[in-house]
C-alpha positions, 0 to 999 in steps of 0.5 A, spaced: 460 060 649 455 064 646 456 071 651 464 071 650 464 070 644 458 076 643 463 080 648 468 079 643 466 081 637 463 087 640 469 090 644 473 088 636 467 092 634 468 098 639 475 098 638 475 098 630 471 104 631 475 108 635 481 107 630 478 110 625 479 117 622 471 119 622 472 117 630 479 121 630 476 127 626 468 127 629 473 128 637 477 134 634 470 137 631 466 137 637 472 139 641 472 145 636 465 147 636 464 147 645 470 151 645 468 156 640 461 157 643 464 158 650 470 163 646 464 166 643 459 167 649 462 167 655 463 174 657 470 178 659 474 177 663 473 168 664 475 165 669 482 163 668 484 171 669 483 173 661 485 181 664 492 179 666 494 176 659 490 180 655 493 186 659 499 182 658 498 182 649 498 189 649 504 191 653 507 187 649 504 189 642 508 196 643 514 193 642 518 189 637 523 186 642 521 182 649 525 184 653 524 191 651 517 191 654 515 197 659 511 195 666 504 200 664 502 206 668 499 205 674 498 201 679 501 194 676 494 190 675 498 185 672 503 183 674 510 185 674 511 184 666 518 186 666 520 181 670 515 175 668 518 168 666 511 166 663 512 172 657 512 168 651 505 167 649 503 174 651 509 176 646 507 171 640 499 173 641 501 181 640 502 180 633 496 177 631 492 183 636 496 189 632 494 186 626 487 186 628 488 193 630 488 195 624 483 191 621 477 193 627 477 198 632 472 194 635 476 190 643 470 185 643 472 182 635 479 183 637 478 179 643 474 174 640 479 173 634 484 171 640 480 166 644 478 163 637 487 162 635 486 159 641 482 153 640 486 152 633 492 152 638 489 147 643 486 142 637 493 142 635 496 139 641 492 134 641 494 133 633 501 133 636 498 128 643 496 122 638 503 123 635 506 122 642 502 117 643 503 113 637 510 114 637 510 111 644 507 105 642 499 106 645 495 103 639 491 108 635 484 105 638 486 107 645 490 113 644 485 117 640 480 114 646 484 116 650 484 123 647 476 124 647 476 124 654 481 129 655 477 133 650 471 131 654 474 133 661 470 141 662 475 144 664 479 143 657 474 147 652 473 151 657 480 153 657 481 153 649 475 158 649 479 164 653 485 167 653 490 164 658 497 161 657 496 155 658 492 154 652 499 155 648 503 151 654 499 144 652 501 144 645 508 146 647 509 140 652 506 136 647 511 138 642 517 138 647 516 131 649 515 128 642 522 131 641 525 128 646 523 122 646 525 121 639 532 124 641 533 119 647 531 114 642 537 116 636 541 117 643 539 110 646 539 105 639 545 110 635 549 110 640 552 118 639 548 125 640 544 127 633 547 135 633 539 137 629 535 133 633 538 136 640 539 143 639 531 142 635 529 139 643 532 143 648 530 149 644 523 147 646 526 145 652 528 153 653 521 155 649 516 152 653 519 154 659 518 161 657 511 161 656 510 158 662 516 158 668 512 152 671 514 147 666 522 149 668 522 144 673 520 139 667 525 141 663 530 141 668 528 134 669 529 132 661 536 136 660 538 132 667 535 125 664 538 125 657 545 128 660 545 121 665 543 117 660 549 121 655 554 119 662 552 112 663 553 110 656 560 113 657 561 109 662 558 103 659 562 103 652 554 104 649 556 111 647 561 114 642 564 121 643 568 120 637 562 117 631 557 123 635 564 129 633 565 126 626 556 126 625 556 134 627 561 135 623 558 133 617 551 135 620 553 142 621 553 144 614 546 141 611 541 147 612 536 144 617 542 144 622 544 150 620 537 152 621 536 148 629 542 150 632 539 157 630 534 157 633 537 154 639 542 160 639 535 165 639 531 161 644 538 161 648 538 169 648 530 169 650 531 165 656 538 168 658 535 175 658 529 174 662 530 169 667 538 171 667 537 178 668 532 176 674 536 172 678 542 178 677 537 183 679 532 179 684 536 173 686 530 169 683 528 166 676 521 169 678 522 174 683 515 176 687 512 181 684 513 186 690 520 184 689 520 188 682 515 195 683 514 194 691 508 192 695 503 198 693 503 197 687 502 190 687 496 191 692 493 191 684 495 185 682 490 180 684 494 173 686 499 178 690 492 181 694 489 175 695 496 172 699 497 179 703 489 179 705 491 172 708 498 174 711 495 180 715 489 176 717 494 170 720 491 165 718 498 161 718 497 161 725 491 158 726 493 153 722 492 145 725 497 139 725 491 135 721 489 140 716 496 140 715 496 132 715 490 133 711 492 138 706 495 133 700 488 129 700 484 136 700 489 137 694 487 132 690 480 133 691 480 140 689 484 139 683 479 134 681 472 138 683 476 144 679 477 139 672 470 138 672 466 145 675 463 151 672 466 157 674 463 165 672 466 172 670 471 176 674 466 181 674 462 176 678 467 175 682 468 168 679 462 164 682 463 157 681 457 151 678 459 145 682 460 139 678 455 135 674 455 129 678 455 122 673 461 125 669 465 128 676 464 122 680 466 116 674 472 121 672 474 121 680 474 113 681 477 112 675 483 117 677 484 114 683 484 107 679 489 109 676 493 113 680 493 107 685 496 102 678 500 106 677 504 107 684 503 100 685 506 097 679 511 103 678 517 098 678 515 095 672 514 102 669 520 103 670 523 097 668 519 096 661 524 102 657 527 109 656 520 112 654 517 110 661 523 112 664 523 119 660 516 120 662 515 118 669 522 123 671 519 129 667 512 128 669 513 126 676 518 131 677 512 137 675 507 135 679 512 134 685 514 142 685 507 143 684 505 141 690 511 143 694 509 150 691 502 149 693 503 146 700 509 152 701 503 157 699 499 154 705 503 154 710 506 162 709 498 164 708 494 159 711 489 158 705 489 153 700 490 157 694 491 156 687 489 149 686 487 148 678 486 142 675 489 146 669 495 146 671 496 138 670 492 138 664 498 137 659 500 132 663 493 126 662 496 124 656 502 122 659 498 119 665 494 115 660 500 112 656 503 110 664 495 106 665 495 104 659 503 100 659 501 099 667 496 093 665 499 091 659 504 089 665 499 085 668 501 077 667 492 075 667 491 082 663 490 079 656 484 074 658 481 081 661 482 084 655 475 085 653 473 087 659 477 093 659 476 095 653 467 095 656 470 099 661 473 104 657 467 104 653 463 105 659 467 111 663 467 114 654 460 115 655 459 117 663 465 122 661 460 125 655 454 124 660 455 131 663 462 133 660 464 137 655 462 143 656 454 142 659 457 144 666 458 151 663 452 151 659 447 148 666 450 151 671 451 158 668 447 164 669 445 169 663 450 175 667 456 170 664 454 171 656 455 178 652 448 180 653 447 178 643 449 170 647 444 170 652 438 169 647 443 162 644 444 160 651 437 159 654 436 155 647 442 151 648 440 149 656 433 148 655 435 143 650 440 140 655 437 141 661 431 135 660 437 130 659 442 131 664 442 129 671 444 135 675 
């Protein structure tokens, strides 16, 4: 009876500890800090193509309105600005990149100071994630766990230390789903449609779909979802059209409304104007950047180069039954190896560190643990309530285009390009919650209990072993700091070079 009783008492514990505020406040803060040094040490331009979006913010900088930016001279580097769905981050950052202008005259300090918004930004998504995930129902131990090991994840400091629109997409998504969730709830328990908290989500549906345009297809998946969930309670007699028409117009003139449904009208030009004026002009909502300035000047634009060098090489037509077969596996593993390697200076020509291997491979078995928990027991996901249908529709959804679109990219080029895990990263939370509602599920799970909580203690600590930020520090060479970080940088990973399995 001694050991079980041990074991219990040690994981209430564990579990104690991790819903703490210091164990909340300690994740953010070594968050902030291995973000902040990649920020300040890792020379321009990182990985994640900083010269297009640091292209992008100075384009915009020039102008006041968005859809008044002109394409820059010469041979289009970055892309066709006009016309890229993707604007809204580049748009936002100008503000703070005029400001700095004024103030220094110094790119390396003005770049900086970007990035350094950015690790505020990214800290700030997980702020609004642990609200998600508290709002969904996850106990605060589990989700603040559960957050520590996103932020353990190396491609996540990596990528809050840099310039890139995915720092902002993270936070909006996470935003974005906070709002419908508390929108299908009032919908689903109150039986009419709230006119604020309505126009307030689908303005951030609109939003975030235009600092990214990949989010499109899982906005398009909520707005789908909440009008289903509108017509079946029509068609039930669960929801009322009468009480939700006297709700808005008692709603409609208090300020906050006022205030949402402005905002809906303003998000609402934004979206139509950029993404309205490609599907009249190009037939596309994001039209192929020679489609917008021609195949010459797009030669420039790195992405577009890549997939033309591949095309002319006919790749596509050396392409084999198994590798096609093979792709969706090859898919996966390189979304995992890229969530976890180290990756150089454009200047380098991105050389790439292979993953530390104790963090890497406890995250692969871990991931294909819950991928196979969450396939085999998505019945009872889907019969459990409204949440979990909301989250597997929009998410599954997202990652169902995102693959199609790759898979599409490969067969026209016949090389396997533009696999990142970034792209999924605002999706693990979500992909948590659904791991976590999967084994409640399970009838024995509570005489298991104990050990799953000395299972997520363990892969918290293999996660720490070699995550983080040690990939980048390990496998780096001194060509990928400022020439002032390097002297830092020997410090840092002589320190951890005795302690890490390599």
């Amino acid at each position: 009876m001694k050991k079980p009783y041990r074991l219990g008492l040690a994981t209430t514990t564990v579990m104690r500890w991790f819903s703490s505020r210091w164990f909340w406040w300690c994740t953010i803060g070594l968050f902030v800090l291995q973000s902040s040094y990649v920020a300040l040490a890792g020379r321009f331009s990182m990985a994640f193509d900083e010269y297009y979006h640091l292209g992008s913010i100075q384009a915009y900088a020039k102008v006041w309105l968005p859809w008044s930016v002109h394409q820059p001279a010469g041979p289009a580097a970055i892309g066709a600005v006009p016309a890229d769905g993707s604007y809204l981050y580049h748009y936002l950052m100008s503000f703070p990149y005029r400001l700095l202008t004024h103030i220094t005259t110094s790119a390396t300090t003005q770049l900086l100071v970007l990035r350094l918004i950015d690790v505020v930004i990214v800290a700030a998504g997980l702020y609004v994630f642990r609200r998600l995930l508290l709002r969904l129902g996850m106990s605060r131990a589990v989700s603040q766990a559960l957050l520590l090991v996103v932020s353990l994840l190396p491609m996540t400091p990596f990528l809050a230390g840099q310039l890139t629109y995915d720092t902002l997409w993270f936070t909006m998504t996470a935003v974005t789903m906070l709002a419908m969730v508390e929108l299908i709830d009032t919908v689903q328990h109150r039986h009419m449609l709230p006119l604020r908290e309505a126009a307030w989500a689908i303005t951030l549906l609109l939003i975030t779909s235009q600092v990214k345009y990949a989010f499109l297809p899982m906005a398009l998946a909520g707005a789908v979802f909440l009008i289903v969930l509108i017509v079946h309670g029509i068609r039930v007699h669960t929801f009322s059209i009468s009480q939700t028409v006297a709700e808005w117009r008692v709603a409609i003139r208090t300020p906050l409304t006022v205030g949402a449904v402005a905002l809906l009208l303003i998000s609402g030009v934004f979206f139509s104007v950029r993404y309205g004026t490609n599907i009249i002009k190009y037939h596309n909502p994001v039209p192929a950047c020679a489609a917008v300035l021609g195949k010459q000047d797009c030669l420039a634009y790195g992405p577009y180069a890549r997939d033309e060098t591949n095309r002319d090489m006919a790749l596509d037509k050396q392409l084999k039954t198994a590798e096609k077969v093979s792709y969706p596996f090859g898919w996966f593993f390189q979304m995992m190896r890229e969530s976890y390697f180290a990756v150089g200076p454009l200047d380098l020509d991105y050389p790439t560190g292979v993953p530390l291997p104790v963090s890497y491979w406890s995250g692969f078995a871990i991931a294909i643990a819950s991928l196979l928990l969450v396939v085999v027991r998505a019945k009872q996901l889907w019969q459990r309530g409204i949440h979990e249908r909301l989250l597997i529709s929009s998410v599954c959804t997202y990652i169902v285009f995102l693959f199609v679109t790759n898979f599409q990219t490969f067969l026209s080029t016949g090389a396997p390009v533009a696999i990142h895990g970034r792209y999924v990263l605002a999706l693990l939370p979500m992909l948590g919650y659904l791991v976590y509602v999967a084994l409640h599920s399970i009838r024995s799970w509570q005489r298991w209990r104990m050990y799953g909580i000395s299972l997520l203690t363990a892969f918290i600590i293999l996660t720490a072993y070699g995550g983080g930020i040690a990939p980048f520090i390990l496998r780096s060479a001194d060509n990928w700091y400022w020439p002032s970080a390097i002297p830092t940088s020997k410090i840092v990973r002589s320190a951890l070079w005795p302690l890490i399995i390599r």
